[in-house]
N, C-alpha and C positions, 0 to 999 in steps of 0.2 A: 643403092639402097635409098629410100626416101627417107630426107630429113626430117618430115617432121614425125614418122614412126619412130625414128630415132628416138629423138629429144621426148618422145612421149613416155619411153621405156626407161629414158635414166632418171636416177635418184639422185638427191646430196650424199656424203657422205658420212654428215650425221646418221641420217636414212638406214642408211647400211650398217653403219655401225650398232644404233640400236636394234635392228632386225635380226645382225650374229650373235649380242648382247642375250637379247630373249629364246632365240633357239638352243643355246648354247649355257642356259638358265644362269647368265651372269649377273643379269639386271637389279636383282636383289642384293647379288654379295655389293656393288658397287658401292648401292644407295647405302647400303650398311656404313662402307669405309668413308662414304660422305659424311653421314651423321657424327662417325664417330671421330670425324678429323674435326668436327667444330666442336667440341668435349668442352674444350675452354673456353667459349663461345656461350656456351648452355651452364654452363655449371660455376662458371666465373675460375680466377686464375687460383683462388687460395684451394682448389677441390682437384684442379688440373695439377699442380705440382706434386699432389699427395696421391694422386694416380698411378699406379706402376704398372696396372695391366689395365686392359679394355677389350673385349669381345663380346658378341653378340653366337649365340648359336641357338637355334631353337626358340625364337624368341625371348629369348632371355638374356639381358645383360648380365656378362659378369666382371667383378669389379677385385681390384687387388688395390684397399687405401693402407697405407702407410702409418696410417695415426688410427688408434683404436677411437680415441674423443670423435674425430671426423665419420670415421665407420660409422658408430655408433649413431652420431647426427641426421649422417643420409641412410640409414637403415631406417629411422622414425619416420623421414620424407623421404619417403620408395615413391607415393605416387604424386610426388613432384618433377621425381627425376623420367617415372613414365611418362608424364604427361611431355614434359621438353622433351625428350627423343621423337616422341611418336610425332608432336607437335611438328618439328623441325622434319624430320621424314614427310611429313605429307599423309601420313597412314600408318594403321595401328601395327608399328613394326615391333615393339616387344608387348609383350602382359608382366613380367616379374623383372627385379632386380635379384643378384645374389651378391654378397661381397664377404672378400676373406683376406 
């Protein structure tokens, strides 16, 4: 076999990984669990502690806070918290907030 057909035909395996990633339509859940692993990061620790759930589905975060004062707080600033997610994403990955 000729080597440099070889070497022309392989990929890194970044490469590959995101190519199973996109076929396999995982590329979004990931970026999702990125986002939502810097929560603390974006929202600071006193918002992070009071946090008991986090998910995204449908574009839309949803949020389980612990303290009604807190809920109530970032319920006023929904499109603060849109803006940090989407911000930090790269792309407008949700439109709503929910919390309960």
């Amino acid at each position: 076999m000729d080597e440099r057909k070889r070497i022309s035909n392989q990929n890194t395996l970044g490469e590959v990984i995101d190519k199973l990633m996109k076929a396999y339509r995982l590329d979004g859940r990931m970026k999702e669990m990125d986002v939502l692993n810097k929560w603390e990061e974006m929202m600071g620790r006193a918002v992070f502690v009071r946090t008991k759930n986090i998910y995204i589905k449908n574009q839309i975060l949803y949020l389980t806070i612990d303290s009604s004062v807190m809920r109530d707080e970032l319920a006023n600033g929904k499109s603060v918290i849109i803006h940090r997610v989407n911000e930090t994403a790269g792309y407008a990955m949700i439109r709503d907030v929910w919390f309960s």
